[in-house]
N, C-alpha and C positions, 0 to 999 in steps of 0.2 A: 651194872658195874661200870665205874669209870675208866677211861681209858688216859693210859698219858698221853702227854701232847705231841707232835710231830718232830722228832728231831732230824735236821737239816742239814749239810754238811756240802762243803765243797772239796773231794778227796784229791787231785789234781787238775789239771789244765782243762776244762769241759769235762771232766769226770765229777758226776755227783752224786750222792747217796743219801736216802729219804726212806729213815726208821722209825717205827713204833708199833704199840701192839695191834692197833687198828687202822690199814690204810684204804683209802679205797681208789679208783680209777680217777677223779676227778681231783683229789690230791695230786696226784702226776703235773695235773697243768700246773704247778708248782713254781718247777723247774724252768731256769733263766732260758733264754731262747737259746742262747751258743753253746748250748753242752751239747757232746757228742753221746755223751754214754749217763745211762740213769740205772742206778741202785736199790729198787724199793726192797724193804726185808722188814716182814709184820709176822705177828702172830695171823693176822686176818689179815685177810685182803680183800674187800668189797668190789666186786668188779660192776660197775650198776651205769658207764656210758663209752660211749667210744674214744675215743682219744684222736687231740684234734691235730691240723696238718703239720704245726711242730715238730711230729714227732718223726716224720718222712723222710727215713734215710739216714733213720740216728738205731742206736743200742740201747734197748730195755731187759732188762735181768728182772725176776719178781719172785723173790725168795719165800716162803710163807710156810708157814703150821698149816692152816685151814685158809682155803681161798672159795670164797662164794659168787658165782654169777649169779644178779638178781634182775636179771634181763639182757637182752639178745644186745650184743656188744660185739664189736670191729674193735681192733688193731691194728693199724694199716701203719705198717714201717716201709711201706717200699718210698723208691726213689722218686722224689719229688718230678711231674712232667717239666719237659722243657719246652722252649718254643725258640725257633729261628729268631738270627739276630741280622739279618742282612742290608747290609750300611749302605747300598748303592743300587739304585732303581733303570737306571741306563742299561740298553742292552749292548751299546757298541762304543768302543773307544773314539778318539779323534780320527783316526785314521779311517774309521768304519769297519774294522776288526770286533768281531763279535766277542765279549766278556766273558770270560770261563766263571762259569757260574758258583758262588762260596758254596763251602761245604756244611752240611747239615748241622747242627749241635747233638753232640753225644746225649744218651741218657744218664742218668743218675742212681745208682748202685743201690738196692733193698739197705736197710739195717736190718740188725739180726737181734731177735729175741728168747727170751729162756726164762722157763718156767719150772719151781723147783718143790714141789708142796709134800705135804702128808697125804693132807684131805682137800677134793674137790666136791663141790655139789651145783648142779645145772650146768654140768661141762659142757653139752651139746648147744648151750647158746651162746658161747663162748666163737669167736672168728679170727685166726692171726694170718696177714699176710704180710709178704718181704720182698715184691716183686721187683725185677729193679724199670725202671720205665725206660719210654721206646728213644730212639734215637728219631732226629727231625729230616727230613727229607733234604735230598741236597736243592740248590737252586738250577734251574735250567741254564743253558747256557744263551747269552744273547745269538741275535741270527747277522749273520754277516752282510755290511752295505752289498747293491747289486755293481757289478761293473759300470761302468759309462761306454755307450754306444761308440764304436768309431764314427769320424767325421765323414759323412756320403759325399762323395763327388756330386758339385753341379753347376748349371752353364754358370756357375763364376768361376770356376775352374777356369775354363776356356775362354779367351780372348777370339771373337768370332771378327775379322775382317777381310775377308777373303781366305786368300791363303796367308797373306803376311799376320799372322799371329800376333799380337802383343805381348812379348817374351818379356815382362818386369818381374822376370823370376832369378833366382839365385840356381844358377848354374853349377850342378856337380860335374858330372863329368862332358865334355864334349868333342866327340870325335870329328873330323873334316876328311876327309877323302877324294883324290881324284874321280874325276869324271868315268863314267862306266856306260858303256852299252849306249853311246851319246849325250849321257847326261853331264853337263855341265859343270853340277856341284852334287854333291850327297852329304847328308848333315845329319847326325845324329846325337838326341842329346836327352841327358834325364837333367829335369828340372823340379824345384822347389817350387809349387804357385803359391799365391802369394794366400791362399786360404792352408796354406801347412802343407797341401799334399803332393804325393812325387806324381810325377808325368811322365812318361815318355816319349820321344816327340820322334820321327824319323819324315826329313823333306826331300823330296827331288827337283832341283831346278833343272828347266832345260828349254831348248830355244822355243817348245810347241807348248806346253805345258809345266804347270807342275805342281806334285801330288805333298800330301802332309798326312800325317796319318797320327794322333795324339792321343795315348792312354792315362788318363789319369786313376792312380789308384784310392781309393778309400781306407781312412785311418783304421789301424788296428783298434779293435777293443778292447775295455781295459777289464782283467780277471775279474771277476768278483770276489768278497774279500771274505775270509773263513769266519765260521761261526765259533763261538764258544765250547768248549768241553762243558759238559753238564756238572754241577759240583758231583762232591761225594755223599753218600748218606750218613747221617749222624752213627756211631756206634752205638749197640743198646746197652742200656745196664744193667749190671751182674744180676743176682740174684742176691739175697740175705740169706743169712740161716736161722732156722726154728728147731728149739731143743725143747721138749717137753719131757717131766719127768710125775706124775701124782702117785703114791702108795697107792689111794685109796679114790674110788670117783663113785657117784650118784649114777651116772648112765653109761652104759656098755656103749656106747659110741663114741668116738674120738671127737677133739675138738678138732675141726674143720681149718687147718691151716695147708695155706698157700704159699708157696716161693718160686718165683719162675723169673727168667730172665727177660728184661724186653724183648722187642724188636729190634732188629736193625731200619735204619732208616734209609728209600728209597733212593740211589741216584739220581742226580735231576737228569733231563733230556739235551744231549749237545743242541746247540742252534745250529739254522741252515744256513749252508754255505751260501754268500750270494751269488747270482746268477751274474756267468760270463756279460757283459755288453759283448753283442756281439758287430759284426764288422761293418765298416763303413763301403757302402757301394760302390763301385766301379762305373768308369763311363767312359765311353771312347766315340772319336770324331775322326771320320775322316772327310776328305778334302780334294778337291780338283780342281782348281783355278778356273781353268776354260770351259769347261764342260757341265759345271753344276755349281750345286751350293752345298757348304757341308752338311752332310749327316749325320748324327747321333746316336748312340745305340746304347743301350741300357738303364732308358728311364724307365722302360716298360715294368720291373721287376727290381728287388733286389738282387745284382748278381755279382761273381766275381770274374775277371776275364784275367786271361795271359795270353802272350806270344808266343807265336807259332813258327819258325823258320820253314821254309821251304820252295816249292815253284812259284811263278807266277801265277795269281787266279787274281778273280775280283778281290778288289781292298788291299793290295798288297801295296808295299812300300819297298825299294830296293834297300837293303843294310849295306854299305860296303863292307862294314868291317869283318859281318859273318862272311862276307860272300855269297850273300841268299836274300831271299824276299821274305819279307815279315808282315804278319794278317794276326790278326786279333781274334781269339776265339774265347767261347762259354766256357770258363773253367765248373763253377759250382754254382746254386741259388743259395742265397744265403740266410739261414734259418737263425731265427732267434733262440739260443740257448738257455737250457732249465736246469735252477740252480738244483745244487744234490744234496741230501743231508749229510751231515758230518758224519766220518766214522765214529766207530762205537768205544772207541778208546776210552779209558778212563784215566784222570787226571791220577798222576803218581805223585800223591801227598802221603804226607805221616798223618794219618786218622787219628784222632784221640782215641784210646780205647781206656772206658772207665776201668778203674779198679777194684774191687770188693771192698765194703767196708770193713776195717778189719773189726776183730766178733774180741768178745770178752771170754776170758777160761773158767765155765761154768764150774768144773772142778773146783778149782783155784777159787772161786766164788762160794760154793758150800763150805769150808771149809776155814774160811773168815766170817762167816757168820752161824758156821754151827751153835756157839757158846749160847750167844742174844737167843739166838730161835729156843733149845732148849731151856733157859731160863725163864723166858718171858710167854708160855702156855698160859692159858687162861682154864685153870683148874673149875674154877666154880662155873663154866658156861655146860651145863650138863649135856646142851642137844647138840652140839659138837661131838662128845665122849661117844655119844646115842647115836650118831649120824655114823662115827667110826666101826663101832659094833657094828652097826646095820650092813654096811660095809666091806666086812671083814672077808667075805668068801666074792668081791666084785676084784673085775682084773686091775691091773695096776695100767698107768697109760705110759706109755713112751714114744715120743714123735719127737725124730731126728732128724730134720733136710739139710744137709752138708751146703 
């Protein structure tokens, strides 16, 4: 028996419908690439390959009298996969501030399909899924420059010529004071040397001798600079729905349909903080005109020293202005610091979050094509009528996934 020939139709905007009394699977790839929504409605429907990745993420309806699987055949509507798009390979900005890492790509939402027949035969090789696919990992975040070491004190700090010093330093404060306890002059002064760093410098002149005592400190280190928040993970996509409906079917087993929702996709990892620079050393000189040469103290080690007020002992220097004697002691050794990783915060963006594709009203759909379906039976195909008799006491199918 001859069959007519395929009628085509574009019903609206990406909406398309494709009738006649014999359709089969491979007619579907028909269909222009940009339709959302496809119509088939036959007396027959040949289901005999799978349908190619066009169809991913769209709506297929397939109305039919008698639908025949004539080999193990897929349906695969779900959400096409995605893949990262991330525009920028740098992990740290100019500043050396670590990149908060882009966020993942969303997945993409199943389409939903329906199936509406009399008669099925070889349903169990029949396969529909509607999954929607996973979301993409977010990006890591960059890891943050490390500090820059302070500047260590060293003998160019100091101006060694006896006791007279080479003082080409810029002067903050300096105090002068009468003579004490016979000394002559008392001098006290914080200076700038001329390699950046502060000193402090405390002198006693007097008619027997006289003492100097000069701390110069080590520049601070500079922080090290924050790492990246790790992006966000893509959102997964929804799920499709599957609506099966057959009178009549060849095998007590359901056709094998899937609809699930992706993944979501993972966080990336914040970047690590960089590591403090830590402090620039300390060194201190003292000094006795008459009696010695100067000595040095703190090349041995990285350390930090401070001042110490109080009695007379070795190394001391008279302050006037405390009214005390000043000596230089170990404050701390100074250790190099390790950077930490970023907290676990996450970056407070609006996520895409896919939406369902919206489904067609399979009601709404039998019911515009009841007329055609009941007209266009194919009377004289008799193992049809024989397939349905045979038939007659098998369950009906119904598979609904919302």
């Amino acid at each position: 028996m001859a069959f007519e020939q395929l009628q085509f139709k574009k019903k609206s905007d990406n909406v398309y419908e494709l009738k006649g009394r014999l359709l089969t699977s491979i007619d579907l790839e028909s269909v222009p690439d940009d339709f959302t929504d496809l119509h088939a409605v036959a007396d027959v429907f040949r289901i005999q390959s799978d349908l190619s990745d066009k169809f991913r993420g769209k709506n297929l309806a397939i109305l039919a009298n008698y639908v025949e699987v004539t080999k193990p055949s897929t349906f695969d509507l779900s959400g096409e996969p995605v893949t990262p798009t991330f525009d920028f390979h740098g992990d740290k900005d100019e500043h050396g501030t670590g990149l908060d890492g882009q966020d993942g790509v969303a997945g993409k939402s199943g389409g939903n399909f329906a199936l509406n027949c009399r008669l099925i035969n070889n349903n169990s090789q029949l396969t529909i899924i509607a999954n929607g696919s996973n979301g993409t990992n977010g990006q890591n975040g960059g890891n943050g420059e490390d500090g820059v070491h302070g500047k260590d004190a060293s003998q160019r700090s100091f101006v060694v010529d006896g006791f007279n010093w080479k003082m080409s330093f810029d002067i903050n404060e300096k105090w002068e004071m009468n003579a004490k306890f016979g000394l002559e002059d008392v001098e006290k002064s914080e200076l700038i040397t001329e390699d950046g760093l502060t000193a402090f410098v405390f002198k006693q002149i007097s008619i027997l001798d006289d003492w100097g005592l000069m701390l110069v400190v080590g520049g601070k280190g500079q922080p090290g600079k924050l790492g990246g928040l790790g992006g966000c993970g893509g959102k997964a996509g929804q799920a499709g729905s599957i609506f099966i409906h057959c009178d009549q079917s060849s095998h007590p087993e359901n056709i094998l349909a899937t609809a699930n929702p992706g993944t979501d996709g993972e966080n990336g990892a914040n970047g690590a903080n960089g590591a403090d620079g830590r402090e620039g050393r300390d060194l201190w000189k003292y000094d006795q005109r008459v009696w010695g040469n100067p000595e040095c103290f703190g090349e041995d080690r990285p350390t930090k020293f401070k001042l110490v007020w109080g009695e007379s002992a070795d190394y001391t220097v008279w302050d006037g202005a405390a009214n005390s004697y000043v000596r230089v002691e170990k404050d701390y050794d100074i250790e190099i610091p390790i950077g930490t990783t970023r907290n676990e915060s996450i970056k407070d963006f609006n996520i895409e979050t896919p939406e369902k594709v919206p489904s067609f009203d399979i009601s709404v759909l039998k019911n515009e094509y009841s007329h055609y379906l009941d007209s266009n039976k194919v009377g004289s195909m008799k193992e049809f009528e024989k397939m349905s008799i045979q038939l007659a006491s098998r369950n009906t199918i119904d598979i609904v996934i919302p």
